[in-house]
mmCIF file of the protein (N, C-alpha, C, O) and its ligand, coordinates in Angstrom:
data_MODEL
# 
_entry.id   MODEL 
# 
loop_
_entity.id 
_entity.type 
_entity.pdbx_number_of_molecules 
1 polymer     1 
2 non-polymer 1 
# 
_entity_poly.entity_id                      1 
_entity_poly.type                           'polypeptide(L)' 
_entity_poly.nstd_linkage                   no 
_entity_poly.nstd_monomer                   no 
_entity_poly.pdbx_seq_one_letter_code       
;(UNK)(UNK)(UNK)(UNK)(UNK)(UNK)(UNK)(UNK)(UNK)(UNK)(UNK)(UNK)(UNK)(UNK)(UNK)(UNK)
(UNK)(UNK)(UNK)(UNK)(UNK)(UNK)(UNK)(UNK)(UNK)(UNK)(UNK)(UNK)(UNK)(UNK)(UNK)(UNK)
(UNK)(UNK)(UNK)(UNK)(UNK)(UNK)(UNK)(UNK)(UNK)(UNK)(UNK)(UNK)(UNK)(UNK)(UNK)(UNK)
(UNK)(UNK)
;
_entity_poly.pdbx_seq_one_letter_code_can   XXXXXXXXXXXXXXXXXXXXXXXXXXXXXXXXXXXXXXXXXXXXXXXXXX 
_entity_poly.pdbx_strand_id                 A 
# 
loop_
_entity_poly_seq.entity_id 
_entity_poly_seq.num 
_entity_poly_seq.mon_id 
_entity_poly_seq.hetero 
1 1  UNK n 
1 2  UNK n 
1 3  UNK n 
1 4  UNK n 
1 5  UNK n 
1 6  UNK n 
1 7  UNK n 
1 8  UNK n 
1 9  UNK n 
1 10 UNK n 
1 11 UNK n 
1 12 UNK n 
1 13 UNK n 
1 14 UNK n 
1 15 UNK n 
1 16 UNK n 
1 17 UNK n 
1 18 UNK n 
1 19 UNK n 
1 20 UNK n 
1 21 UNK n 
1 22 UNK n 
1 23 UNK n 
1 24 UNK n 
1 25 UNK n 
1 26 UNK n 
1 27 UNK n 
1 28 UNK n 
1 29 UNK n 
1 30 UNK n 
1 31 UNK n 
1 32 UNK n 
1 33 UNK n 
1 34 UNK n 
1 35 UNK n 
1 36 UNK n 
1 37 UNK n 
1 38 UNK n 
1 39 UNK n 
1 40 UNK n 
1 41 UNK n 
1 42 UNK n 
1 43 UNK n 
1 44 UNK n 
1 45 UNK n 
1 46 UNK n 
1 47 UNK n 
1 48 UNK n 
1 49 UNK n 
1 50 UNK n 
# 
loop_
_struct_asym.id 
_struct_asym.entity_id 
A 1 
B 2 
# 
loop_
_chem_comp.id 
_chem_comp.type 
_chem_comp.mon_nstd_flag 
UNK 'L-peptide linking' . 
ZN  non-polymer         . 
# 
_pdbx_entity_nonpoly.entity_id   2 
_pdbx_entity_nonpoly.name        ? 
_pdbx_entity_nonpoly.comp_id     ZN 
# 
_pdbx_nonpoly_scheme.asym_id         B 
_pdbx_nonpoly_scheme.entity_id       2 
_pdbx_nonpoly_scheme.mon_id          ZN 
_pdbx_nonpoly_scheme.ndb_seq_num     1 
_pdbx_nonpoly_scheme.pdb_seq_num     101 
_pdbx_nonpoly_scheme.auth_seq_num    101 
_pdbx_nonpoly_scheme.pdb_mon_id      ZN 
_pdbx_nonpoly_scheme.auth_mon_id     ZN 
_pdbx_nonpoly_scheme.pdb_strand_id   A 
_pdbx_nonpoly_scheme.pdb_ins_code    . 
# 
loop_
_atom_site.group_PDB 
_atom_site.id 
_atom_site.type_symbol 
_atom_site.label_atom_id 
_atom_site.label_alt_id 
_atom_site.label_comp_id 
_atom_site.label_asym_id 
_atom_site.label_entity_id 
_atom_site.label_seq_id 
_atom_site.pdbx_PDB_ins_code 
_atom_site.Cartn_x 
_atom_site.Cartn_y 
_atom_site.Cartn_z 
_atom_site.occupancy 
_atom_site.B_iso_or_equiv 
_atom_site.pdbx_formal_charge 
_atom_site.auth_seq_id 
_atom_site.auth_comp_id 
_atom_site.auth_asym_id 
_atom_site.auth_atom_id 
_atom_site.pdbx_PDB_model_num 
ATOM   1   N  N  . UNK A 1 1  ? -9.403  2.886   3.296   1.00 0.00 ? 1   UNK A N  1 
ATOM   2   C  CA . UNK A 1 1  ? -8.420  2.184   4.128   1.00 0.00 ? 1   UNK A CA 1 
ATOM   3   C  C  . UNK A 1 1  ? -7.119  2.026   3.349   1.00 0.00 ? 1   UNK A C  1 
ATOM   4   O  O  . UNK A 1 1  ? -7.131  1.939   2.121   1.00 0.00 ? 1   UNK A O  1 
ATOM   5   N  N  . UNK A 1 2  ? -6.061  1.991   4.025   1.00 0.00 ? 2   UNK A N  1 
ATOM   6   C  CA . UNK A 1 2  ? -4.740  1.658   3.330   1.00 0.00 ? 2   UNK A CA 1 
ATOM   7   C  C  . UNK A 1 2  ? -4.215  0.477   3.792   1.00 0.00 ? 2   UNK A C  1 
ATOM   8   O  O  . UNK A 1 2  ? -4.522  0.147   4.938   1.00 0.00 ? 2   UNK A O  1 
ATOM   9   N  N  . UNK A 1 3  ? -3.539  -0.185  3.194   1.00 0.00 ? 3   UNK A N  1 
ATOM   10  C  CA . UNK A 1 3  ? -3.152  -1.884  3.474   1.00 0.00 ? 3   UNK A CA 1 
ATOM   11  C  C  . UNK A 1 3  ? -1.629  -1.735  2.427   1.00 0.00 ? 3   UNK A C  1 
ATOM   12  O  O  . UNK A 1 3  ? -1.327  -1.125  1.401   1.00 0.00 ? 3   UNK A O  1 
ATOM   13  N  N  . UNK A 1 4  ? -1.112  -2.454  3.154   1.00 0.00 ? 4   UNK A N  1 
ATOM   14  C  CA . UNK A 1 4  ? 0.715   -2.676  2.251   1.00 0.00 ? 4   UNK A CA 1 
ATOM   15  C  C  . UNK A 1 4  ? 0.465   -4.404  2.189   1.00 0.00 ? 4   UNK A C  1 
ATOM   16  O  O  . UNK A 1 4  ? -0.183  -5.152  2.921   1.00 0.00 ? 4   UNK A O  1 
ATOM   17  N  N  . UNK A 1 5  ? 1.155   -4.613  1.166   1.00 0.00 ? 5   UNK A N  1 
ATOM   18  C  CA . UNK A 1 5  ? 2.141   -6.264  1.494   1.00 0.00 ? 5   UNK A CA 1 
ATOM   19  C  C  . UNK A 1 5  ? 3.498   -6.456  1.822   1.00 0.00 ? 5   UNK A C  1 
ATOM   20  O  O  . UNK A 1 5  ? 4.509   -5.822  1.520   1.00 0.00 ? 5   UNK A O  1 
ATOM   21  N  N  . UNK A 1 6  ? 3.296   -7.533  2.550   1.00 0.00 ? 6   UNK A N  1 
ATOM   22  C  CA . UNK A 1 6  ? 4.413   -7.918  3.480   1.00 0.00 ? 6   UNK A CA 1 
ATOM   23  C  C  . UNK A 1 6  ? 5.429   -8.284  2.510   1.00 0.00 ? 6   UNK A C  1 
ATOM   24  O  O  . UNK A 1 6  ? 6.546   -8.415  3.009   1.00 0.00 ? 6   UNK A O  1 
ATOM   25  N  N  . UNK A 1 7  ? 5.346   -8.488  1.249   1.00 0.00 ? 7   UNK A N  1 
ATOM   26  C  CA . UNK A 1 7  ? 5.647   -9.357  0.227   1.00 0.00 ? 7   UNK A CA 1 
ATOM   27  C  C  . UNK A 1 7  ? 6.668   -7.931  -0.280  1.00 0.00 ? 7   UNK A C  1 
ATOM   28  O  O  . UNK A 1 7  ? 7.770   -7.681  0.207   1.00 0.00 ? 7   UNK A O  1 
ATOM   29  N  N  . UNK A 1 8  ? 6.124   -7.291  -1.134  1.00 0.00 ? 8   UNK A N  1 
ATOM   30  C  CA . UNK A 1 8  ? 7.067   -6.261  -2.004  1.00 0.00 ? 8   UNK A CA 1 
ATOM   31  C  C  . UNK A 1 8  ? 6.640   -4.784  -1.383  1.00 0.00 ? 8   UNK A C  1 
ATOM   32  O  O  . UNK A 1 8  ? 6.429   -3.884  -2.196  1.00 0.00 ? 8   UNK A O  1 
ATOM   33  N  N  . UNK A 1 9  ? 6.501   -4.492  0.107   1.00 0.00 ? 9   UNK A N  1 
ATOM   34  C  CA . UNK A 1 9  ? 6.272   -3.714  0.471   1.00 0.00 ? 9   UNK A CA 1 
ATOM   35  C  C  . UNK A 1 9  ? 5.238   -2.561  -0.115  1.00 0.00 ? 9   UNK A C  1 
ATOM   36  O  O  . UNK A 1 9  ? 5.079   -1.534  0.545   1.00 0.00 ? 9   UNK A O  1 
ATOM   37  N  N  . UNK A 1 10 ? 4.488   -2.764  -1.461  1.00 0.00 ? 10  UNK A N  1 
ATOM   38  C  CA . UNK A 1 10 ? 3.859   -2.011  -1.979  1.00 0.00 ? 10  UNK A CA 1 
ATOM   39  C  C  . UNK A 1 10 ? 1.963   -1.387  -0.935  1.00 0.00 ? 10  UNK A C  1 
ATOM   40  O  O  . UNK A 1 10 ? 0.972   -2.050  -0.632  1.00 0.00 ? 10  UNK A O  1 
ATOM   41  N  N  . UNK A 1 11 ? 2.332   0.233   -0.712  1.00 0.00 ? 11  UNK A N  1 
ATOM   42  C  CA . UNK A 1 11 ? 1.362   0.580   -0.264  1.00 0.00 ? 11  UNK A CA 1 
ATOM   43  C  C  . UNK A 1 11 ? -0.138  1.412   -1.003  1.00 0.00 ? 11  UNK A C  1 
ATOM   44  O  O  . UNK A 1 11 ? 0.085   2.260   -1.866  1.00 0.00 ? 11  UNK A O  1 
ATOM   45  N  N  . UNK A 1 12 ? -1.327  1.169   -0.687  1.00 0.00 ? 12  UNK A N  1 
ATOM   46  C  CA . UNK A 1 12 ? -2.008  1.547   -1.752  1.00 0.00 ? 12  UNK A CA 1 
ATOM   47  C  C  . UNK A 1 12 ? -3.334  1.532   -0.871  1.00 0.00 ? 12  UNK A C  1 
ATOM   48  O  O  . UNK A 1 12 ? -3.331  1.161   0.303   1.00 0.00 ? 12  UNK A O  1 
ATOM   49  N  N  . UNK A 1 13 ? -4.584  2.015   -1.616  1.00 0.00 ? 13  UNK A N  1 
ATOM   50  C  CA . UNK A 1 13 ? -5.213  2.258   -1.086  1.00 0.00 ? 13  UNK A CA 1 
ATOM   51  C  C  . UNK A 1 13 ? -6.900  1.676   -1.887  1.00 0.00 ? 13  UNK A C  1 
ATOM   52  O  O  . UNK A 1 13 ? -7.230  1.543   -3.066  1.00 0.00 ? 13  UNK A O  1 
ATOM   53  N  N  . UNK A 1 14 ? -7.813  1.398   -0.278  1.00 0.00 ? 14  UNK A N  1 
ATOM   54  C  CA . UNK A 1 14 ? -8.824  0.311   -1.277  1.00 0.00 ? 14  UNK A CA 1 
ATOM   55  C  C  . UNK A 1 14 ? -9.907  0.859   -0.416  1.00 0.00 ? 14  UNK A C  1 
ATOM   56  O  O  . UNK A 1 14 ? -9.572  1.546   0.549   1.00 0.00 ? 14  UNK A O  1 
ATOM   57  N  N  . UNK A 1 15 ? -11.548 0.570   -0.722  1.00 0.00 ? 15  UNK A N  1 
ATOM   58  C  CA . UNK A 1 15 ? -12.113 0.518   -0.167  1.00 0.00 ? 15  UNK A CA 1 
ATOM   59  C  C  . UNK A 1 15 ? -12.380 -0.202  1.224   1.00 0.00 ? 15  UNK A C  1 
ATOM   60  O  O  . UNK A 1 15 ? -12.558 0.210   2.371   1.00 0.00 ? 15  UNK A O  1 
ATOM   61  N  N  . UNK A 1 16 ? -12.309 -2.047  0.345   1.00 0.00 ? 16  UNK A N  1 
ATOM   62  C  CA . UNK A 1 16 ? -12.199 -3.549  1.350   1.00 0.00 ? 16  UNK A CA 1 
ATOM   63  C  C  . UNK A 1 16 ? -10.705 -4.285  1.378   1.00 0.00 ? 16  UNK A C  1 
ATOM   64  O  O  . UNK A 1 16 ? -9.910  -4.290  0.438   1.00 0.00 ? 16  UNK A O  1 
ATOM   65  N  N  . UNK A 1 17 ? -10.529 -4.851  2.566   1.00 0.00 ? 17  UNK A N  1 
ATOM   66  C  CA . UNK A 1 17 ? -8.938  -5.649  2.312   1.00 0.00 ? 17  UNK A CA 1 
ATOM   67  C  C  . UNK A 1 17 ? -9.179  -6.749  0.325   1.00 0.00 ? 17  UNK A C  1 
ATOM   68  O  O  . UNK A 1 17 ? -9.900  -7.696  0.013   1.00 0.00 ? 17  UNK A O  1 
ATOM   69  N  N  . UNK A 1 18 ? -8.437  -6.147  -0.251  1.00 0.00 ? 18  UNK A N  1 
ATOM   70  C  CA . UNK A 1 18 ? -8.242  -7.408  -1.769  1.00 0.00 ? 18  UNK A CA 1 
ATOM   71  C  C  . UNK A 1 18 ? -7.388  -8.717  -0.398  1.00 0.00 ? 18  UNK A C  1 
ATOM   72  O  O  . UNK A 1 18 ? -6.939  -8.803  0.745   1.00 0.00 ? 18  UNK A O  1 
ATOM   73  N  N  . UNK A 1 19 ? -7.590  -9.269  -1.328  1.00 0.00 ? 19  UNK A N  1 
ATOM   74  C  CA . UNK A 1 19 ? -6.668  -11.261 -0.532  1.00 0.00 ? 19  UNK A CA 1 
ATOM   75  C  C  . UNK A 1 19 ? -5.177  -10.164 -1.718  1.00 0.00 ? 19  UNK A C  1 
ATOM   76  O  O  . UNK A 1 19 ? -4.442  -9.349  -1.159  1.00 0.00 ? 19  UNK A O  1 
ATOM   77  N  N  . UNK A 1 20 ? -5.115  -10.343 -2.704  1.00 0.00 ? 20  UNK A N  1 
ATOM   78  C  CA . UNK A 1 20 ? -4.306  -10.217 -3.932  1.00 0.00 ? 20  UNK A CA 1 
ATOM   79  C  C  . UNK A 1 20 ? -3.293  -9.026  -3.374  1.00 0.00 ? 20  UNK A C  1 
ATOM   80  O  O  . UNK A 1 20 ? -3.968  -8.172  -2.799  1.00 0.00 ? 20  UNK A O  1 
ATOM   81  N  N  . UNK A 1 21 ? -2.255  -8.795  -3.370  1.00 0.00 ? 21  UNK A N  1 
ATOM   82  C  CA . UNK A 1 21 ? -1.353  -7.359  -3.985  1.00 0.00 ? 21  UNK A CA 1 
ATOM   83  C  C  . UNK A 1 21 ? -1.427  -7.122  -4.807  1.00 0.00 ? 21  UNK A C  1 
ATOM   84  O  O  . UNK A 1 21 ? -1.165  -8.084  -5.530  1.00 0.00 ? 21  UNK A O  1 
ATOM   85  N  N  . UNK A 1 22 ? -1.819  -5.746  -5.671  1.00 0.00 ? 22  UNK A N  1 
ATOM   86  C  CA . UNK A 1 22 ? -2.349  -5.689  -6.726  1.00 0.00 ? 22  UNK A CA 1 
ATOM   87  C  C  . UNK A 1 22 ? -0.628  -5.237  -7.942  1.00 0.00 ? 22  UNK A C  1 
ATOM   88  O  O  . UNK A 1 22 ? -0.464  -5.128  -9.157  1.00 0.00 ? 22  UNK A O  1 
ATOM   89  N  N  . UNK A 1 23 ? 0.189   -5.124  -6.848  1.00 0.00 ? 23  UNK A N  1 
ATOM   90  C  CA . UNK A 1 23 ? 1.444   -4.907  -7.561  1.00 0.00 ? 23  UNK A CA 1 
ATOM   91  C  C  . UNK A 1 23 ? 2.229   -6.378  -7.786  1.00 0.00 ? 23  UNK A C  1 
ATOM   92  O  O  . UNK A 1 23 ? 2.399   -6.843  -8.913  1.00 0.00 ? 23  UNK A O  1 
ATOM   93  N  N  . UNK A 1 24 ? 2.668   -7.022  -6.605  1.00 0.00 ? 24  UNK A N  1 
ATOM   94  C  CA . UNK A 1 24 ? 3.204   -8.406  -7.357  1.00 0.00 ? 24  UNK A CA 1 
ATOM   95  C  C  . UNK A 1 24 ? 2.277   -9.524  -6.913  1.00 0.00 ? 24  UNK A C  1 
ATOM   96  O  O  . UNK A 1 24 ? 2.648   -10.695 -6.990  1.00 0.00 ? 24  UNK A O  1 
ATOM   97  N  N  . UNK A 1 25 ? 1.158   -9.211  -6.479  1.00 0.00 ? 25  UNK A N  1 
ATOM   98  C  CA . UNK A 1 25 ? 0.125   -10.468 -6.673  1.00 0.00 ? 25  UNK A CA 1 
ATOM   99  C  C  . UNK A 1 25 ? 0.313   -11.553 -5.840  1.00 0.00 ? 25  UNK A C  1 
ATOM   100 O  O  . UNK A 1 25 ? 0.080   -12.674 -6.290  1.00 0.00 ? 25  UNK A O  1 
ATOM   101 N  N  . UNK A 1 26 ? 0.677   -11.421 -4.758  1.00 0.00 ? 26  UNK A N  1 
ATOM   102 C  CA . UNK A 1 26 ? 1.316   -12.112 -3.479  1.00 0.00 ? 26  UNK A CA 1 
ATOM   103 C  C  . UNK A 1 26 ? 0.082   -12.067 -2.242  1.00 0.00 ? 26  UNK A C  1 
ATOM   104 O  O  . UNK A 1 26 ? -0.219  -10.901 -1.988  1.00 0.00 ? 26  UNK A O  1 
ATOM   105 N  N  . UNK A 1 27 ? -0.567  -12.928 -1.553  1.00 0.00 ? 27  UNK A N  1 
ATOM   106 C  CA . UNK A 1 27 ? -1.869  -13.128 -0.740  1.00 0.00 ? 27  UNK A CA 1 
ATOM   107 C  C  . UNK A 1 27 ? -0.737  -12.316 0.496   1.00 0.00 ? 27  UNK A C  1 
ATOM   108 O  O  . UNK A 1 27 ? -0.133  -12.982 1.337   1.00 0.00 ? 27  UNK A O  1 
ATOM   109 N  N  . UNK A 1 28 ? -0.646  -11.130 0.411   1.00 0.00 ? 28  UNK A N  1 
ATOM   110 C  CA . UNK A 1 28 ? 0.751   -10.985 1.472   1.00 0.00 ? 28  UNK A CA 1 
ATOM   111 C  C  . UNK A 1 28 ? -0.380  -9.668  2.158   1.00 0.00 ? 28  UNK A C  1 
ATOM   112 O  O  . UNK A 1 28 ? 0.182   -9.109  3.099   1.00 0.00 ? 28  UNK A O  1 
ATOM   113 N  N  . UNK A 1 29 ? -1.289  -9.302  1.979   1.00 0.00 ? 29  UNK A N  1 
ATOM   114 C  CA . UNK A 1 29 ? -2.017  -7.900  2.461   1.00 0.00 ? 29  UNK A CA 1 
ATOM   115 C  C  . UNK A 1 29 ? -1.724  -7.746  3.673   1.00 0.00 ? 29  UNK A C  1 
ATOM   116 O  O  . UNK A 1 29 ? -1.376  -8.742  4.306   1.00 0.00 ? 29  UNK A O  1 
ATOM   117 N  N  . UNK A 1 30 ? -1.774  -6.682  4.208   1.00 0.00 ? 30  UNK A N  1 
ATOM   118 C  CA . UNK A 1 30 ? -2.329  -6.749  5.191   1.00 0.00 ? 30  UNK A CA 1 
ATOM   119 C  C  . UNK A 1 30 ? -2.633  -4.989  5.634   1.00 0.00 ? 30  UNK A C  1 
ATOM   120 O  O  . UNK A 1 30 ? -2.330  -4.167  4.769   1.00 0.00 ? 30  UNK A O  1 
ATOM   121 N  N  . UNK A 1 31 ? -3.255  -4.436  7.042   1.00 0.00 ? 31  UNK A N  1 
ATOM   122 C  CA . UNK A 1 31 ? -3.934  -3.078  7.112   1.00 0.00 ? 31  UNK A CA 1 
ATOM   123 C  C  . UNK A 1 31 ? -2.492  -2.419  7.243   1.00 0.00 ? 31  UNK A C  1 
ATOM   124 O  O  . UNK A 1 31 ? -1.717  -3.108  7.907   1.00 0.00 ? 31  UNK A O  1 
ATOM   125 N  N  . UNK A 1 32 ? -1.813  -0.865  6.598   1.00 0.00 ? 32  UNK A N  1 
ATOM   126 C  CA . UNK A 1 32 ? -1.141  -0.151  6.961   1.00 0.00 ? 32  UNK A CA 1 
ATOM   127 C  C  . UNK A 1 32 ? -0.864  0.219   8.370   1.00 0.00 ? 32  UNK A C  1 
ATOM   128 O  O  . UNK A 1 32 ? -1.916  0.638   8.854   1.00 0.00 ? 32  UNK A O  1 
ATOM   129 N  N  . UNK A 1 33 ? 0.130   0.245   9.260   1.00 0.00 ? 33  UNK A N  1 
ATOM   130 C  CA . UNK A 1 33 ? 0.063   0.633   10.561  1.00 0.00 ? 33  UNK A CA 1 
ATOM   131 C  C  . UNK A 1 33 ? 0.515   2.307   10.131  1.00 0.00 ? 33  UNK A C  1 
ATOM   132 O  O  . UNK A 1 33 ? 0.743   2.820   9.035   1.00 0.00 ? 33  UNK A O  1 
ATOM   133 N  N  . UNK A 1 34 ? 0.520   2.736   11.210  1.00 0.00 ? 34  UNK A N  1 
ATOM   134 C  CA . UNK A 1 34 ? 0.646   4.493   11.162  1.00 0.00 ? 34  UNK A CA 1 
ATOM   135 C  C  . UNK A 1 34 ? 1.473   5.045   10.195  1.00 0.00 ? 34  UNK A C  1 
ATOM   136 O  O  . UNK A 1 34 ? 1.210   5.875   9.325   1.00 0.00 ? 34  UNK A O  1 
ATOM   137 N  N  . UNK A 1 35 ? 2.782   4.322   10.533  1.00 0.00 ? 35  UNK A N  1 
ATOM   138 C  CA . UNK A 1 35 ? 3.965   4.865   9.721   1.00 0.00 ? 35  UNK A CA 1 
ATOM   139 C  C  . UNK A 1 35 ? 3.868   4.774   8.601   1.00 0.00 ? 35  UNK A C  1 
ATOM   140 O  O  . UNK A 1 35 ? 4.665   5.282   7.812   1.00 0.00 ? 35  UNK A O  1 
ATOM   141 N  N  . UNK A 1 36 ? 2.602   3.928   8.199   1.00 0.00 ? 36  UNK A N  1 
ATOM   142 C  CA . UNK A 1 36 ? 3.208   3.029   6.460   1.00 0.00 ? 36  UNK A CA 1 
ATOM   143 C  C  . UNK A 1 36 ? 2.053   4.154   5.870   1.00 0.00 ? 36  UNK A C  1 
ATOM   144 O  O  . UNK A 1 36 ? 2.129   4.668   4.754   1.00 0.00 ? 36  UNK A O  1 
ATOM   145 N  N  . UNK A 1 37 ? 1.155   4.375   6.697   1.00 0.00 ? 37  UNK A N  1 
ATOM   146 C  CA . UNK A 1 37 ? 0.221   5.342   6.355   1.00 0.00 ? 37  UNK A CA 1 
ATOM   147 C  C  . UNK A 1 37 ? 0.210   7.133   5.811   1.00 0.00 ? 37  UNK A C  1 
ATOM   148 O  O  . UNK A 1 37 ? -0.229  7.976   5.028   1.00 0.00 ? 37  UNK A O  1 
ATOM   149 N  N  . UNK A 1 38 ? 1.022   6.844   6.885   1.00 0.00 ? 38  UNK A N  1 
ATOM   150 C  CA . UNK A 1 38 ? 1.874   8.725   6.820   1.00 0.00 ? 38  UNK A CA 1 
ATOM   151 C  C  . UNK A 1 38 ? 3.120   8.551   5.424   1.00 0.00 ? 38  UNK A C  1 
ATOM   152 O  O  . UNK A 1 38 ? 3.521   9.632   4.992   1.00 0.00 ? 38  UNK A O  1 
ATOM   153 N  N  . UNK A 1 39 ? 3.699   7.288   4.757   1.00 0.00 ? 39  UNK A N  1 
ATOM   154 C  CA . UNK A 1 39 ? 4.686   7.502   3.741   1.00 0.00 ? 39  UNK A CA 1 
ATOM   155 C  C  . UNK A 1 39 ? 3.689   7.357   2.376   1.00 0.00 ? 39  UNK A C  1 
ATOM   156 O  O  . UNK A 1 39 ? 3.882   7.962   1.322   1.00 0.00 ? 39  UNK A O  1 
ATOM   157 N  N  . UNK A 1 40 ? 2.357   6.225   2.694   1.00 0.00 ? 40  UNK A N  1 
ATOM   158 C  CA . UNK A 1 40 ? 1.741   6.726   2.019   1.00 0.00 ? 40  UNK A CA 1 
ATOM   159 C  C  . UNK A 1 40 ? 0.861   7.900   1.552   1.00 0.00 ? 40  UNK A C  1 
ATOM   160 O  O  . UNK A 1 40 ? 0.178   7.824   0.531   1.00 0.00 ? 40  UNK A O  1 
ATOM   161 N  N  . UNK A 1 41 ? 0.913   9.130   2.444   1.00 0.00 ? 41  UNK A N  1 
ATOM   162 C  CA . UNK A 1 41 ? 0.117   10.304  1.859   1.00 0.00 ? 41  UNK A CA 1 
ATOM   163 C  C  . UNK A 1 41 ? 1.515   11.027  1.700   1.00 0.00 ? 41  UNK A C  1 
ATOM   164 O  O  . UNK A 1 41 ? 1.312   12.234  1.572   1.00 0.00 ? 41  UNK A O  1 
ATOM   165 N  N  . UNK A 1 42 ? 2.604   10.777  1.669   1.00 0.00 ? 42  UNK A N  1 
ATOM   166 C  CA . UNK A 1 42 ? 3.690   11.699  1.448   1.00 0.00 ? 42  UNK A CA 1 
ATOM   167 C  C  . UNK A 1 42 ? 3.857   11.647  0.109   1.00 0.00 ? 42  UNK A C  1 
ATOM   168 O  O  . UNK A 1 42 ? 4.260   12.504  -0.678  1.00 0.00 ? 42  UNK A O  1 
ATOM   169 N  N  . UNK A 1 43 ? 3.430   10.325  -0.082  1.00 0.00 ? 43  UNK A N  1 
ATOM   170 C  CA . UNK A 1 43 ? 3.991   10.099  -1.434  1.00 0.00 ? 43  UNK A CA 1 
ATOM   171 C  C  . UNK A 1 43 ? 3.283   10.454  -2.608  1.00 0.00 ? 43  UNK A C  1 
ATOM   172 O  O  . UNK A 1 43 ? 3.548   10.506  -3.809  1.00 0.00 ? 43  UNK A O  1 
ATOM   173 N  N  . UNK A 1 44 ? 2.354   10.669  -1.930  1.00 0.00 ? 44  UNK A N  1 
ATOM   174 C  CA . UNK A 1 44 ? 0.653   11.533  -2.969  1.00 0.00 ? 44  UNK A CA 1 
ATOM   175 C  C  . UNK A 1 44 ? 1.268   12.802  -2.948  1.00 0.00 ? 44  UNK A C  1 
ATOM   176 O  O  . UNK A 1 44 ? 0.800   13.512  -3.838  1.00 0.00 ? 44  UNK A O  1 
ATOM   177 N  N  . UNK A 1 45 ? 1.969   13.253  -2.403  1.00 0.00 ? 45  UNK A N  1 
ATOM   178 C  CA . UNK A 1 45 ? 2.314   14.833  -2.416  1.00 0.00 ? 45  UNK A CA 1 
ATOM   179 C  C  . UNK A 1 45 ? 3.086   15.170  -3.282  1.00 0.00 ? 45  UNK A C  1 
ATOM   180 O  O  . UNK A 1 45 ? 3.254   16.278  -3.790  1.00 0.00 ? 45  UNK A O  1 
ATOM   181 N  N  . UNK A 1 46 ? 3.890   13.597  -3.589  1.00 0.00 ? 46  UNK A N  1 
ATOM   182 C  CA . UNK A 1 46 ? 5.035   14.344  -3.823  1.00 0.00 ? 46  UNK A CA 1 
ATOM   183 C  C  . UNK A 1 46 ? 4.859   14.179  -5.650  1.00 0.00 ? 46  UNK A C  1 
ATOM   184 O  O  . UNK A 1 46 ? 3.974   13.452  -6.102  1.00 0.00 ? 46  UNK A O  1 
ATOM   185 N  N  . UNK A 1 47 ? 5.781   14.918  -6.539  1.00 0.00 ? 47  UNK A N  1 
ATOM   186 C  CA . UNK A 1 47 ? 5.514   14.846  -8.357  1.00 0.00 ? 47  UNK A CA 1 
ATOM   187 C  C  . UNK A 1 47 ? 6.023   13.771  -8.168  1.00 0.00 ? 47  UNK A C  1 
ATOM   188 O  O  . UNK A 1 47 ? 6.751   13.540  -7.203  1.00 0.00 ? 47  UNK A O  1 
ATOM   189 N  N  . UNK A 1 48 ? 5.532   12.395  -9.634  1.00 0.00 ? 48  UNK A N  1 
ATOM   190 C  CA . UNK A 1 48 ? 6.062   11.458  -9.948  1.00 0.00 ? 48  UNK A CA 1 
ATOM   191 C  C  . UNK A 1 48 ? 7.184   11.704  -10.886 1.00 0.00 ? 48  UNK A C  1 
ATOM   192 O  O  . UNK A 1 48 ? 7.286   12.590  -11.734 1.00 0.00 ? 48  UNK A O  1 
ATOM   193 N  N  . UNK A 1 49 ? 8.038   10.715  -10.562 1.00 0.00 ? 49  UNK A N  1 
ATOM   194 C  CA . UNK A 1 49 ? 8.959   10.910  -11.263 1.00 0.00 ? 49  UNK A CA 1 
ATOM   195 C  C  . UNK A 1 49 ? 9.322   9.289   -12.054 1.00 0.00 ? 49  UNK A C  1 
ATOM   196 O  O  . UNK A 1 49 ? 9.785   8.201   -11.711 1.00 0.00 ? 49  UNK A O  1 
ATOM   197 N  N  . UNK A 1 50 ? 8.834   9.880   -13.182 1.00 0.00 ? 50  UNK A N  1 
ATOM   198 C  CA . UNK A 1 50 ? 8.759   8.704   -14.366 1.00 0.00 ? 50  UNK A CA 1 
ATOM   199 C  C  . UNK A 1 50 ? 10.027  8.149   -15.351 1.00 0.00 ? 50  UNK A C  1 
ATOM   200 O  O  . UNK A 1 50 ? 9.820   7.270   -16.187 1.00 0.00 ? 50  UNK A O  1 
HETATM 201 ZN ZN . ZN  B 2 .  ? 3.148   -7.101  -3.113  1.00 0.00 2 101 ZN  A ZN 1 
# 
């Protein structure tokens, strides 16, 4: 399943909903809707750039 927070927009991916954002740690979860879903596999595609 994929879930973002409402908090620092960070999208990611889990087995079960965490309560936590695992980026700024904000009870902000919640399930990805379509769109947030589709930027998250774009972004698997794409090279990191560090
Ligand atoms: Zn967050």
């Amino acid at each position: 399943m994929i879930y973002t927070c409402d908090n620092c927009h960070f999208i990611f991916s889990r087995v079960s909903q965490p309560e936590q954002c695992p980026d700024c740690g904000k009870y902000a979860v919640r399930l990805a809707d379509e769109a947030e879903r589709q930027e998250y596999e774009e972004r698997l595609k794409e090279p990191r750039e560090i």
